[in-house]
The first five atom37 places (N, CA, C, CB, O) and aatype in JSON, in Angstrom:
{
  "aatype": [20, 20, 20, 20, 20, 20, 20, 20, 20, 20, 20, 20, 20, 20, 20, 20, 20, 20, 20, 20, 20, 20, 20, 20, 20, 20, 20, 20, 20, 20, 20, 20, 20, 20, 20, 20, 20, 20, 20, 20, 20, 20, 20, 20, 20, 20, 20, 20, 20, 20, 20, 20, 20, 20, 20, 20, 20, 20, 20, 20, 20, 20, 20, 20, 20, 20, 20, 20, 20, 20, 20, 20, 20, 20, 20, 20, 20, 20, 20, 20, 20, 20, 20, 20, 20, 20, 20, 20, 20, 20, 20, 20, 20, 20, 20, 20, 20, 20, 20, 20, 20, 20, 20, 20, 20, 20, 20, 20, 20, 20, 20, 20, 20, 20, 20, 20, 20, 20, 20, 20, 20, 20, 20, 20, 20, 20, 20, 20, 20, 20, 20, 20, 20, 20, 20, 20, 20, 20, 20, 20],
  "atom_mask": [
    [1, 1, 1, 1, 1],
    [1, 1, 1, 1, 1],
    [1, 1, 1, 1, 1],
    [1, 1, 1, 1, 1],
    [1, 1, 1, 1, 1],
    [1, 1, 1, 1, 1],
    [1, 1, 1, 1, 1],
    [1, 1, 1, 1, 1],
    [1, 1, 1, 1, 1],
    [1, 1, 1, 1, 1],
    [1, 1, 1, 1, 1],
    [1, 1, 1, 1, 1],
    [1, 1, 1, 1, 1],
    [1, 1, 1, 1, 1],
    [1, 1, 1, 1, 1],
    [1, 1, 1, 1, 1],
    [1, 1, 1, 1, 1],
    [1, 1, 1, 1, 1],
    [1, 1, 1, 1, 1],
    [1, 1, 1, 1, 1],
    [1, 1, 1, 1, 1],
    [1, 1, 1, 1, 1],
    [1, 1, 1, 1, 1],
    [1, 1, 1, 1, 1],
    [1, 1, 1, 1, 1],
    [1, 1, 1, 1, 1],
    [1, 1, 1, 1, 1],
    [1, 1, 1, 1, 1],
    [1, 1, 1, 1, 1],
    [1, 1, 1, 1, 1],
    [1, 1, 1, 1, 1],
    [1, 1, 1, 1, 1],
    [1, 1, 1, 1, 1],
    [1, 1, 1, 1, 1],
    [1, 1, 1, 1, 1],
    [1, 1, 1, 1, 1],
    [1, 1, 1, 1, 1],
    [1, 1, 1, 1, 1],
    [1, 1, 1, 1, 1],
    [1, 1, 1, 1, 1],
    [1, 1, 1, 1, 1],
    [1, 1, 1, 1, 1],
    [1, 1, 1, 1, 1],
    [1, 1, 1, 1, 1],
    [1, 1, 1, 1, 1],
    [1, 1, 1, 1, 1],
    [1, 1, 1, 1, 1],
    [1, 1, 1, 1, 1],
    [1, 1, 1, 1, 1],
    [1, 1, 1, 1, 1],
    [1, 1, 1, 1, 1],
    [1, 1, 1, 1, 1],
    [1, 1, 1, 1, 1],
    [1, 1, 1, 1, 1],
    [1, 1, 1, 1, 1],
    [1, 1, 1, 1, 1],
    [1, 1, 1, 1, 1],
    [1, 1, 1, 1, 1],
    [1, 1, 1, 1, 1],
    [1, 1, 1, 1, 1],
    [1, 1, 1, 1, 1],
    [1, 1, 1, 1, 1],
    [1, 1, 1, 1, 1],
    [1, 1, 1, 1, 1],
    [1, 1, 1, 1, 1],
    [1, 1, 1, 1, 1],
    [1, 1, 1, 1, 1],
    [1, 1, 1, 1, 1],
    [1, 1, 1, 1, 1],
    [1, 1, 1, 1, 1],
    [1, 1, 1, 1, 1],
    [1, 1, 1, 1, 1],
    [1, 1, 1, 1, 1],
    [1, 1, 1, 1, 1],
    [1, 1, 1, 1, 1],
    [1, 1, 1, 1, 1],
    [1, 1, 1, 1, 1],
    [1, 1, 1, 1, 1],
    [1, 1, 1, 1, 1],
    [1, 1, 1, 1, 1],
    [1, 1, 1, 1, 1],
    [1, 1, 1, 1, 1],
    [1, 1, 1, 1, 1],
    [1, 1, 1, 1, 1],
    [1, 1, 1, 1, 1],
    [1, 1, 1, 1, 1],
    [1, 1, 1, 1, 1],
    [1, 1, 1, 1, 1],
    [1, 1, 1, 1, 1],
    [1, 1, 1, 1, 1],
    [1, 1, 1, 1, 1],
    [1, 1, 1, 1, 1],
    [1, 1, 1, 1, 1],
    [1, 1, 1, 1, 1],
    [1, 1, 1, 1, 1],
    [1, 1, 1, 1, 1],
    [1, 1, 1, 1, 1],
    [1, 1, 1, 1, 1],
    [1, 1, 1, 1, 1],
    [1, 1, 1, 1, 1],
    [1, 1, 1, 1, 1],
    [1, 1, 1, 1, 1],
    [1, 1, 1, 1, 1],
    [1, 1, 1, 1, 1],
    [1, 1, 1, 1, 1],
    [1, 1, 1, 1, 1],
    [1, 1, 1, 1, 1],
    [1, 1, 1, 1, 1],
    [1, 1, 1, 1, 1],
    [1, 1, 1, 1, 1],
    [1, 1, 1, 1, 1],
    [1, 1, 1, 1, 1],
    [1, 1, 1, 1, 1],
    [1, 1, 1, 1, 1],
    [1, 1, 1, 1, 1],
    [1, 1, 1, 1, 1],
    [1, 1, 1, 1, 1],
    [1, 1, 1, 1, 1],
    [1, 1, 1, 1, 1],
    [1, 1, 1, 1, 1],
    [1, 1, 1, 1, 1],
    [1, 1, 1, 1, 1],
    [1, 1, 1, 1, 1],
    [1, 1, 1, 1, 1],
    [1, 1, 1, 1, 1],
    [1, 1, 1, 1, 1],
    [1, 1, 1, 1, 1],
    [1, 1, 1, 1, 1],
    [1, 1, 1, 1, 1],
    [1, 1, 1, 1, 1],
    [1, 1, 1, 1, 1],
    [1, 1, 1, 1, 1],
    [1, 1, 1, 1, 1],
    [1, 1, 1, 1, 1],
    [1, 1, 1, 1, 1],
    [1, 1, 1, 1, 1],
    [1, 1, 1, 1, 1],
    [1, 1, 1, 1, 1],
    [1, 1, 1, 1, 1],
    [1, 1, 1, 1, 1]
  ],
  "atom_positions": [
    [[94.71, 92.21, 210.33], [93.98, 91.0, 210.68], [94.57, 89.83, 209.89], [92.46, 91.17, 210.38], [95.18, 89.97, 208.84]],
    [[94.32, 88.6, 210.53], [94.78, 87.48, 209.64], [93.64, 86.37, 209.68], [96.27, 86.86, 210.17], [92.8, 86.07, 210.53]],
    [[94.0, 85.83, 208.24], [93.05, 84.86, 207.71], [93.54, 83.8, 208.24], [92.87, 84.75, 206.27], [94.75, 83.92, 208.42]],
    [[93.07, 82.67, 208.61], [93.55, 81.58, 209.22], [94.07, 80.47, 207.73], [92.21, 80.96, 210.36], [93.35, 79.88, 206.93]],
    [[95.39, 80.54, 207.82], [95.83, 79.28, 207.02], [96.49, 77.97, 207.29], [96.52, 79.66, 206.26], [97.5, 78.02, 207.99]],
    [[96.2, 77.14, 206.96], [97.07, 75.91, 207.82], [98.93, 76.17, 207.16], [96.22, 73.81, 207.22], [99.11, 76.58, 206.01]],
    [[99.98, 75.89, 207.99], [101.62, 76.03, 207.55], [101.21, 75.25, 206.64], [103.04, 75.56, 208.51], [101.12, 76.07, 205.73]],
    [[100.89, 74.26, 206.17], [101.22, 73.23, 205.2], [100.38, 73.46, 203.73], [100.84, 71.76, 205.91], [100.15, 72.63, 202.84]],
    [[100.06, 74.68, 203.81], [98.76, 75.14, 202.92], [97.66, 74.5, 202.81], [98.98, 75.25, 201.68], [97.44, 73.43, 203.39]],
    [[96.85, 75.09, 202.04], [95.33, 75.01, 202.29], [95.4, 73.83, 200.6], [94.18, 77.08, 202.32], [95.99, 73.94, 199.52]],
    [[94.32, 72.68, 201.27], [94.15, 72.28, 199.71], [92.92, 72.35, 199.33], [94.57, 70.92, 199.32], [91.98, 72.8, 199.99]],
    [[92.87, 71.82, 198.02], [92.14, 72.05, 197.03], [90.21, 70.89, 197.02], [93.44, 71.7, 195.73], [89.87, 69.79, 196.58]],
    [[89.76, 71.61, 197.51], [88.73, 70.98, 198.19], [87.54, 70.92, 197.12], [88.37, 71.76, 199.57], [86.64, 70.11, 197.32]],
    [[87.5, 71.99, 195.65], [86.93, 71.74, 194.54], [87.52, 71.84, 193.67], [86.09, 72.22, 194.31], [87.71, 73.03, 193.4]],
    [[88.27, 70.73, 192.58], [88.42, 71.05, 191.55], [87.8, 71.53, 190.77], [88.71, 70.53, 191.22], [86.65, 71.1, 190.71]],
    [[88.09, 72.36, 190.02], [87.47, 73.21, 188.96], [87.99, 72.6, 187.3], [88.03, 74.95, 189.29], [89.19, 72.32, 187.25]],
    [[87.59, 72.49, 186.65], [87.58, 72.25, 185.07], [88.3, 73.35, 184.46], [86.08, 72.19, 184.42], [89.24, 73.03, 183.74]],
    [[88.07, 74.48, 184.59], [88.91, 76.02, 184.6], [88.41, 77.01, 185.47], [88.87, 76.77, 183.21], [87.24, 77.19, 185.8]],
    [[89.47, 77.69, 185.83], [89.51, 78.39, 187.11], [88.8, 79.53, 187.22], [90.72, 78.69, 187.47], [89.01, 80.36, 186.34]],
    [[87.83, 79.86, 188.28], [86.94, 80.75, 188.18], [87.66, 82.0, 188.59], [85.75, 80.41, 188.91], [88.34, 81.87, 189.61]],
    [[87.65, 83.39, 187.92], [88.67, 84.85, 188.18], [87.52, 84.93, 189.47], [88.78, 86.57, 186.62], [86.35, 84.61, 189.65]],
    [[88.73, 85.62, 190.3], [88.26, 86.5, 191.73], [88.98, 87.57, 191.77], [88.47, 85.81, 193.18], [90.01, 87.54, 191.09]],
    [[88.77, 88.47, 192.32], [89.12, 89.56, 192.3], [89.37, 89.9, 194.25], [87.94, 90.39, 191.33], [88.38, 90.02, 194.97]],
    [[90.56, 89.98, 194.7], [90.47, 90.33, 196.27], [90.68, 91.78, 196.27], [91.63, 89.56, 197.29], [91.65, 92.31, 195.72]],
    [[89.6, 92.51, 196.99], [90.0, 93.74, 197.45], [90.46, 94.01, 198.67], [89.18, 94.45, 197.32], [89.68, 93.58, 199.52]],
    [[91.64, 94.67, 199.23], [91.73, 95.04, 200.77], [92.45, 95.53, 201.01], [91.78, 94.34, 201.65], [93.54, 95.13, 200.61]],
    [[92.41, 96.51, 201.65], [93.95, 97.4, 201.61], [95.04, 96.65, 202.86], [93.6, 99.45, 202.16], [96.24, 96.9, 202.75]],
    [[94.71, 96.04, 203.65], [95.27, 94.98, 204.44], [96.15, 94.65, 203.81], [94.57, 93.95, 204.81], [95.85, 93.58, 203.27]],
    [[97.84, 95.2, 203.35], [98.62, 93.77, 202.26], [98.62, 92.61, 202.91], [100.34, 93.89, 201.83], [98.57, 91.68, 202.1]],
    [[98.65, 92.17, 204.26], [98.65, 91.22, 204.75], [97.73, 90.26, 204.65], [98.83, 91.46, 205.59], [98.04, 89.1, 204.4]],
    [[96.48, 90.66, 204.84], [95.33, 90.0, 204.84], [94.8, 90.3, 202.84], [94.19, 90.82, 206.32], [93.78, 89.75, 202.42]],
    [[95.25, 90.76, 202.34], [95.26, 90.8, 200.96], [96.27, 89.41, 200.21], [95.87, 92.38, 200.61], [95.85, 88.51, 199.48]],
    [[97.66, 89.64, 200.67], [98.62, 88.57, 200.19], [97.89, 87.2, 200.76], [100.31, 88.82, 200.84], [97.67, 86.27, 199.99]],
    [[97.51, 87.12, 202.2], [96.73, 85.51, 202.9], [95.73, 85.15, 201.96], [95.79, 85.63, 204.59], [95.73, 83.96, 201.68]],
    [[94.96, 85.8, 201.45], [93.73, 86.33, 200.73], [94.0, 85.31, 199.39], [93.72, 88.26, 200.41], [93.48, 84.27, 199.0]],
    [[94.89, 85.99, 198.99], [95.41, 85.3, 197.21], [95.93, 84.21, 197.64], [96.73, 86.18, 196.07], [95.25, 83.19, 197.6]],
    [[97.06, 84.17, 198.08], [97.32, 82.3, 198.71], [96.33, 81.41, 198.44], [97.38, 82.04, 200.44], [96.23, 80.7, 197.44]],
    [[95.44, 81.5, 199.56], [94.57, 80.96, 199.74], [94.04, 80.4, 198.44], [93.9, 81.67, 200.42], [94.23, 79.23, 198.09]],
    [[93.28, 81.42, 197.66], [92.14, 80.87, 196.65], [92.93, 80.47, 195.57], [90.94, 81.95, 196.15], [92.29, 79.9, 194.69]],
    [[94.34, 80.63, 195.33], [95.22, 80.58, 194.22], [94.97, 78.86, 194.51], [96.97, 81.47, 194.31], [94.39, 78.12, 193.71]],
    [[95.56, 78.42, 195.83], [95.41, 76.61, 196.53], [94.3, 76.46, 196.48], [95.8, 76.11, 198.11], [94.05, 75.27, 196.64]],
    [[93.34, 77.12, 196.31], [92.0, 76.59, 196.09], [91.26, 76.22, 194.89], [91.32, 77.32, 196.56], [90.19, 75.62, 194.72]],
    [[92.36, 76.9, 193.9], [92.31, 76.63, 192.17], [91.38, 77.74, 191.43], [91.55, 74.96, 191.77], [90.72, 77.63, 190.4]],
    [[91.51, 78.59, 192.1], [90.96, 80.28, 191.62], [91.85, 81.0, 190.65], [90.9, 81.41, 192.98], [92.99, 81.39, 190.94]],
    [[91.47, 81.09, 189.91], [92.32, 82.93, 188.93], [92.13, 84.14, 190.03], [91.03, 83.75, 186.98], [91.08, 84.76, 190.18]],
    [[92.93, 84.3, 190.52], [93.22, 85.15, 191.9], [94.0, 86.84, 191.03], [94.75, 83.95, 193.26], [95.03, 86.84, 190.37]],
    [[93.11, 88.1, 191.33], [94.05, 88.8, 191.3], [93.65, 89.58, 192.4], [94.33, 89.36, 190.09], [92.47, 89.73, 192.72]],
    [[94.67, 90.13, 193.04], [94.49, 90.99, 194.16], [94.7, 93.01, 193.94], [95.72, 90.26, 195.23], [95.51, 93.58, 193.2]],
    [[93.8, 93.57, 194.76], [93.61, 94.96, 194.37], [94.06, 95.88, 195.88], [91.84, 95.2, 193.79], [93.38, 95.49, 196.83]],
    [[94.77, 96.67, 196.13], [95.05, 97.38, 197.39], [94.06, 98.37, 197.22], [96.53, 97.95, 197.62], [94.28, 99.18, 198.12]],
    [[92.98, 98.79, 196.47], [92.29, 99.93, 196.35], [90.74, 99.68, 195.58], [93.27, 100.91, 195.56], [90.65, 98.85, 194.67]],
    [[90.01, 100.16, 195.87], [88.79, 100.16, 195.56], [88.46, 100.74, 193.74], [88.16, 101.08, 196.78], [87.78, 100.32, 192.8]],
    [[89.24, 101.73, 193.94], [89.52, 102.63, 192.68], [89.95, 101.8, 191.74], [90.54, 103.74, 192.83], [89.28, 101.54, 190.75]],
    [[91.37, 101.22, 192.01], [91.84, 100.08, 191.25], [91.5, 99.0, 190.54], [92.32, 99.67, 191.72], [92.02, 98.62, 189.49]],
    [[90.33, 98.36, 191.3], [89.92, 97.56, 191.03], [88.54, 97.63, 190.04], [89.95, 97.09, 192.08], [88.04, 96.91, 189.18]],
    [[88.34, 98.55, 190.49], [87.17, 99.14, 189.19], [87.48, 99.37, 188.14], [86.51, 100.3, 189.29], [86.69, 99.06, 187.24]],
    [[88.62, 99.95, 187.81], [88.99, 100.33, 186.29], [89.3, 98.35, 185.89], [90.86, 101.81, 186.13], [89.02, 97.79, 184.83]],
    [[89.82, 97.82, 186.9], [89.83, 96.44, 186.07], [88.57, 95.43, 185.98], [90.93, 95.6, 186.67], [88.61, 94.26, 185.62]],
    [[87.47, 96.16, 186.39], [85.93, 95.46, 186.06], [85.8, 95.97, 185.49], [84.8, 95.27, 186.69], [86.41, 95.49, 184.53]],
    [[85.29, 96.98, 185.14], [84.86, 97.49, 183.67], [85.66, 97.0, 182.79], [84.87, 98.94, 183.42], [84.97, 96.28, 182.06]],
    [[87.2, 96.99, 182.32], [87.65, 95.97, 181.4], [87.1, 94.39, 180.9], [88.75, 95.82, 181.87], [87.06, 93.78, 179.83]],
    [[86.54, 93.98, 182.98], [85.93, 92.17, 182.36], [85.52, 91.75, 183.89], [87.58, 90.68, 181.46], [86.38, 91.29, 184.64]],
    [[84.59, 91.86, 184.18], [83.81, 91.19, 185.7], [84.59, 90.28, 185.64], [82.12, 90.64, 185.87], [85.15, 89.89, 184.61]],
    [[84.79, 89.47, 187.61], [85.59, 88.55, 188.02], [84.36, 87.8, 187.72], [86.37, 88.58, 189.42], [83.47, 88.28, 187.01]],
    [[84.28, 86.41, 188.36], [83.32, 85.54, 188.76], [82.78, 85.9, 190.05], [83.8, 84.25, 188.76], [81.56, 86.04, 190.1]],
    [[83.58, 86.12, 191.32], [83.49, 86.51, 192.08], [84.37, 87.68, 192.79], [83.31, 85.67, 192.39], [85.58, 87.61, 192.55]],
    [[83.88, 88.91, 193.76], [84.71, 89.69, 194.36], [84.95, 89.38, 195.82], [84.28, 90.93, 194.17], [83.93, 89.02, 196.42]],
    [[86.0, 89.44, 196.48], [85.91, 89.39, 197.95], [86.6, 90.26, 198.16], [86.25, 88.28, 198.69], [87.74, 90.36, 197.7]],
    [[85.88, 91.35, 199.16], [85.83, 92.76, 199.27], [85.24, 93.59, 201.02], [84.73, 93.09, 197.93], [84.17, 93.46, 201.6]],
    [[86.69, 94.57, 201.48], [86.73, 94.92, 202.61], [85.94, 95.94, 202.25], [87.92, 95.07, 203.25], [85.95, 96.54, 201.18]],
    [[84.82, 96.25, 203.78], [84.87, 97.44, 203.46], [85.22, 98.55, 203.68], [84.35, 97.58, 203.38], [85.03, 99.57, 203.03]],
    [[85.8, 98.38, 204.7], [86.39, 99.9, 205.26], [88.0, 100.33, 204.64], [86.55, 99.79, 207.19], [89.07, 99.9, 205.08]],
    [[87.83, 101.23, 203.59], [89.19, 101.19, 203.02], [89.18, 102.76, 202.55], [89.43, 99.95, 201.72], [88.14, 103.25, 202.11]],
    [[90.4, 103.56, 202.66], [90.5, 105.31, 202.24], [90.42, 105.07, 200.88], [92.05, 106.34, 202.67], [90.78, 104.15, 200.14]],
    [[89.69, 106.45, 200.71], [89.12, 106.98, 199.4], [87.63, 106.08, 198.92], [90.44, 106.79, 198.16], [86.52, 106.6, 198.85]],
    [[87.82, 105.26, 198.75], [86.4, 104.43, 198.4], [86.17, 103.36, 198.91], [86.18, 104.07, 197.15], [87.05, 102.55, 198.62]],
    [[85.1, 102.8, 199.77], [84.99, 101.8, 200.62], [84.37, 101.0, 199.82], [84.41, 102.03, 201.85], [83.89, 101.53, 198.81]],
    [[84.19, 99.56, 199.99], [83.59, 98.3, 199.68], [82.43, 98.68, 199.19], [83.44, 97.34, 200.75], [82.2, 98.59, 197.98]],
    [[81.29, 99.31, 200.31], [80.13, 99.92, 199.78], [80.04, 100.77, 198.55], [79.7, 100.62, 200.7], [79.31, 100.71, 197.56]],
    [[80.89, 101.48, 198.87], [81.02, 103.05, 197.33], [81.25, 102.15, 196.11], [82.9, 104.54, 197.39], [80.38, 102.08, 195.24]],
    [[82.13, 101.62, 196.03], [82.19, 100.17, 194.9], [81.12, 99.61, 194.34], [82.7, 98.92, 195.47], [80.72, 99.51, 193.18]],
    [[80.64, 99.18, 195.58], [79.04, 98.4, 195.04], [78.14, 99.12, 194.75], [78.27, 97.55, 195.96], [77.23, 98.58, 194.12]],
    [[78.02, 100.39, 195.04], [77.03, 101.41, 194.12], [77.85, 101.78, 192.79], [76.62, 103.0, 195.02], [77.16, 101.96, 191.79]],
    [[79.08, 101.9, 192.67], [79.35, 102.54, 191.52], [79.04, 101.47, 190.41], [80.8, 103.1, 191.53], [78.74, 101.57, 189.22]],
    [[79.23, 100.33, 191.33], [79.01, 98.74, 190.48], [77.68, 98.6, 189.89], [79.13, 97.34, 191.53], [77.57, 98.07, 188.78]],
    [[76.91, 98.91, 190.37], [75.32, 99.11, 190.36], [75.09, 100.24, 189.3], [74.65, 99.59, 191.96], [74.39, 100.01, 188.32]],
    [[75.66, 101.44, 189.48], [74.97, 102.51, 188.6], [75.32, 102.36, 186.8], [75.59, 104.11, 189.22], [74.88, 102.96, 185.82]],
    [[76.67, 100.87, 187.06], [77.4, 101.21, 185.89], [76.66, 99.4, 185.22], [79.59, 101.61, 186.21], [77.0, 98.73, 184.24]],
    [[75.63, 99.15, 186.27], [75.07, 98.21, 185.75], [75.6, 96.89, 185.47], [74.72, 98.64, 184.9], [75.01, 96.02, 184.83]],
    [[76.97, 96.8, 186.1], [77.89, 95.65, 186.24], [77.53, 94.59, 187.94], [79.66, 96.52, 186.21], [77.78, 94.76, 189.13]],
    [[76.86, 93.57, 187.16], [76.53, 92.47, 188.36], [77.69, 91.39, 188.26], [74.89, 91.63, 188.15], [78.18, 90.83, 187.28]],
    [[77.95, 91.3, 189.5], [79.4, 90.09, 189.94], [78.5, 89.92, 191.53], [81.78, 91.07, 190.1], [77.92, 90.73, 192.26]],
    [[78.68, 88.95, 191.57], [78.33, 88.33, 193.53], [79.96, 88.71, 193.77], [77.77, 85.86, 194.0], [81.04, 88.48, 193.22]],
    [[79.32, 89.59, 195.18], [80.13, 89.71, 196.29], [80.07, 89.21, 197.85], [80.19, 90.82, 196.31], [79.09, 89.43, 198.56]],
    [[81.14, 88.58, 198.25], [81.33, 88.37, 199.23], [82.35, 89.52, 200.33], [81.67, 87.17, 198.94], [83.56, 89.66, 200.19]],
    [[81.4, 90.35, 201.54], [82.07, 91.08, 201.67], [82.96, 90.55, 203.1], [81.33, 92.27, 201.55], [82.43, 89.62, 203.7]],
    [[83.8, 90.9, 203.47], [84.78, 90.83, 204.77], [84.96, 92.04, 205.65], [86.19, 90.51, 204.33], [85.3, 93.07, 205.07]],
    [[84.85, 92.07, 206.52], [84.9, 93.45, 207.44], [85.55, 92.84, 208.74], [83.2, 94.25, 207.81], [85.46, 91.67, 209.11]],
    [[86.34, 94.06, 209.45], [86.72, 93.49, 210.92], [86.53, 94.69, 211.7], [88.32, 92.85, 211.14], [87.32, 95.1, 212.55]],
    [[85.22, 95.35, 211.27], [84.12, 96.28, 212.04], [83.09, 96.11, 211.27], [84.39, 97.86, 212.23], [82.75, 96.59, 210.19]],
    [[82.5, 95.12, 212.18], [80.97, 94.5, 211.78], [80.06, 94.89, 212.51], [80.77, 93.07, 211.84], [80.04, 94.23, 213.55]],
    [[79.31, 95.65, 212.48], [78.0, 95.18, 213.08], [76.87, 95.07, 212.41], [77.65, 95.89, 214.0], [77.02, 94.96, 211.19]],
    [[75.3, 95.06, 213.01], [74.24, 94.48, 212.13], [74.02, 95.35, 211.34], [73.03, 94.05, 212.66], [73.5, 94.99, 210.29]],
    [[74.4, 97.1, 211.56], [73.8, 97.99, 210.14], [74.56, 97.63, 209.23], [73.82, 99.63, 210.08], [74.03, 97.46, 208.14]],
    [[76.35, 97.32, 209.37], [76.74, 97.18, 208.28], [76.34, 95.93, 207.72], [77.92, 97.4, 208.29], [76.2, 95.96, 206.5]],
    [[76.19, 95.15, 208.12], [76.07, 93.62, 207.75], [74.76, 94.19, 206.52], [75.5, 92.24, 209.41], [74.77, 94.11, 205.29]],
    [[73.56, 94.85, 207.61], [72.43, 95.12, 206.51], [72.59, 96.08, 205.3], [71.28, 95.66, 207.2], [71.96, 95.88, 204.26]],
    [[73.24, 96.87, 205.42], [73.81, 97.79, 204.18], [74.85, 97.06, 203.44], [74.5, 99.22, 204.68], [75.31, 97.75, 202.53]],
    [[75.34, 95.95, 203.54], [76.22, 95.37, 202.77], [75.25, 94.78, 201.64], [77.13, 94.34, 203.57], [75.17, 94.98, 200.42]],
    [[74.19, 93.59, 202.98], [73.85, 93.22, 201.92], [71.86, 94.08, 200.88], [73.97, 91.51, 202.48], [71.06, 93.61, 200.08]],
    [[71.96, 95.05, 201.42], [70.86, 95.89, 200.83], [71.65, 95.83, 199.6], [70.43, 97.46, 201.51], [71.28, 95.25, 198.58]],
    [[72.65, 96.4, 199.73], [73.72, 96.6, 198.36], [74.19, 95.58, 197.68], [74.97, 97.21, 198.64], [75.15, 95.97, 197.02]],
    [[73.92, 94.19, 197.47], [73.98, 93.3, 197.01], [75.01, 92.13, 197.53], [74.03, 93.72, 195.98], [75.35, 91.19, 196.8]],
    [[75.31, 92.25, 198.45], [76.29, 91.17, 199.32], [76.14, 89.75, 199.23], [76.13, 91.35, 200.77], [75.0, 89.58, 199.68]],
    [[76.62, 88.56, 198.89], [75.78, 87.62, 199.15], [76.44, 87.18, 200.56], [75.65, 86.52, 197.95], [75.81, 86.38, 201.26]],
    [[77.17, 87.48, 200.82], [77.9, 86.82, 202.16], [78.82, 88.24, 202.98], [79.24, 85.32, 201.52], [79.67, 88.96, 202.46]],
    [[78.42, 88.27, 204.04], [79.3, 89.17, 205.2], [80.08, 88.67, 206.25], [78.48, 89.96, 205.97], [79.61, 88.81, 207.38]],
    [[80.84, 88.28, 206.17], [82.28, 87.81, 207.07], [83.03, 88.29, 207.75], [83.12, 87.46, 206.6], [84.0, 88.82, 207.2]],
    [[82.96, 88.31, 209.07], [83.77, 89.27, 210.06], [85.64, 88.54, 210.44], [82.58, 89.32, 211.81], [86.08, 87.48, 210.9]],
    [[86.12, 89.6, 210.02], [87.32, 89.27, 210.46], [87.99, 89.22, 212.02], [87.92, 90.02, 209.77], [87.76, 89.95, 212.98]],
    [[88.82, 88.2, 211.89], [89.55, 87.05, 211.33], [88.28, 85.99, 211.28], [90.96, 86.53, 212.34], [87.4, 85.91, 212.14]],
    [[88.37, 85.07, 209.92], [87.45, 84.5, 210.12], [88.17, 82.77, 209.53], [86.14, 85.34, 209.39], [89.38, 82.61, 209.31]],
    [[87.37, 81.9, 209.39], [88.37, 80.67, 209.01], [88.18, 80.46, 207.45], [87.97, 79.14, 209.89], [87.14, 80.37, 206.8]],
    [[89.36, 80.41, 207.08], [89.49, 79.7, 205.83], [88.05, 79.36, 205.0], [90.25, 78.36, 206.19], [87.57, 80.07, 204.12]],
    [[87.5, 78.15, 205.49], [86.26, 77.35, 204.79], [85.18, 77.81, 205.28], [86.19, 75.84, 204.95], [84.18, 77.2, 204.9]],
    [[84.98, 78.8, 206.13], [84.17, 80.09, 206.01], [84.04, 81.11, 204.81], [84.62, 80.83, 206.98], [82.95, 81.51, 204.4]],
    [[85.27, 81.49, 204.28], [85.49, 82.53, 203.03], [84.78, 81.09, 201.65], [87.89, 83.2, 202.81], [83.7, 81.23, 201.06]],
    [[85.73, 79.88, 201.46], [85.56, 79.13, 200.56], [84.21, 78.79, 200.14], [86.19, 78.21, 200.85], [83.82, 78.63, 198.98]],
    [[83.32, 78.69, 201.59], [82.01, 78.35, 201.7], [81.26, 79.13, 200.95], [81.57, 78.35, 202.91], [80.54, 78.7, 200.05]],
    [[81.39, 80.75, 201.38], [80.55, 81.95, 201.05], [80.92, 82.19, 199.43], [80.97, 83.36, 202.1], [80.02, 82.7, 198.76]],
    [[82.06, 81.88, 198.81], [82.84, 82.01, 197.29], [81.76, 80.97, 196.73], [84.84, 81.42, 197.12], [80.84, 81.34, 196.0]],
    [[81.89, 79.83, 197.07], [81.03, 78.84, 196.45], [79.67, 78.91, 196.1], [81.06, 77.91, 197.1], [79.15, 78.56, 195.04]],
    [[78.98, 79.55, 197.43], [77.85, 79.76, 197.11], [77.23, 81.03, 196.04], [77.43, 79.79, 198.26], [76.24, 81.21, 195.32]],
    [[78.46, 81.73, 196.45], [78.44, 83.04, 195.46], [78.15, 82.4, 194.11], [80.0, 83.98, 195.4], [77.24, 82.7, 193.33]],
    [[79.06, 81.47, 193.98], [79.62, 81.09, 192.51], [78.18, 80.59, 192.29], [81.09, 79.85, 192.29], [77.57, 81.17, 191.4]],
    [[77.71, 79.85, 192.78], [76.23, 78.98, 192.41], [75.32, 79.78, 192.19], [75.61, 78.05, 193.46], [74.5, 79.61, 191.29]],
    [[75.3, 81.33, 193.44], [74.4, 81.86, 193.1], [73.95, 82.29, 191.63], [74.5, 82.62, 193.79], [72.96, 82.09, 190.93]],
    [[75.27, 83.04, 191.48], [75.36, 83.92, 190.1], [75.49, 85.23, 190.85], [73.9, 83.85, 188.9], [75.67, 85.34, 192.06]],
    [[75.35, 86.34, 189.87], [75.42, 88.08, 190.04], [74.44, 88.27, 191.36], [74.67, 89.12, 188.41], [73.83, 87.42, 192.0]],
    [[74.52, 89.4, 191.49], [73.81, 89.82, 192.5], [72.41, 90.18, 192.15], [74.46, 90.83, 193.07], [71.64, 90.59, 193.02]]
  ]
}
């Protein structure tokens, strides 16, 4: 799937004072690499994760600010994450992305603490929108 980016890149629509860490999960490299672009031009601490697994051993080291996170991925999905995230008592707002959506998952995303569910391909200031609000919200 692809994230919609403009050729001329995406700009910077909030400056930030210092850059808030995100964390992209997706096994998509494609839609993983669009992914980091993106929020890197958007003035994010961007690191990107091909694995669910992966990315956990680097939260427990230090929560992002925010996660943006697929869920359908082998070995541990988006969901399995957010419970393991939960049992280990680590709150971060997530914004999740899927490009097999429907309303159970949408509702099990966010039973599990989602603040935003985004069906792929979706636009740019759609993802930025849902990050932001994340960010305002706080944890889940």
């Amino acid at each position: 799937m692809n994230v919609a980016i403009s050729e001329t890149g995406a700009t910077l629509r909030h400056p930030r004072p210092s850059p808030a860490p995100v964390f992209v999960i997706d096994d998509d490299e494609a839609v993983l690499d669009s992914l980091q672009s993106l929020l890197d031009a958007e003035g994010f601490e961007v690191t990107g994760f091909a694995s669910a697994a992966t990315a956990l051993t680097a939260i427990e080291h230090g929560p992002p600010a925010c996660l943006v996170l697929d869920l359908h991925m082998p070995v541990v999905s988006g969901l399995d994450l957010m419970g393991r995230l939960a049992e280990r008592g680590i709150e971060v707002p997530v914004v999740v992305i899927t490009g097999k959506f429907d309303r159970q998952t949408a509702e099990r995303a966010r039973a599990a603490g989602a603040q935003a569910v985004l069906r792929k391909p979706f636009a740019a200031s759609e993802l930025m929108d849902a990050i932001e609000r994340a960010l305002a919200t706080g944890h889940t």
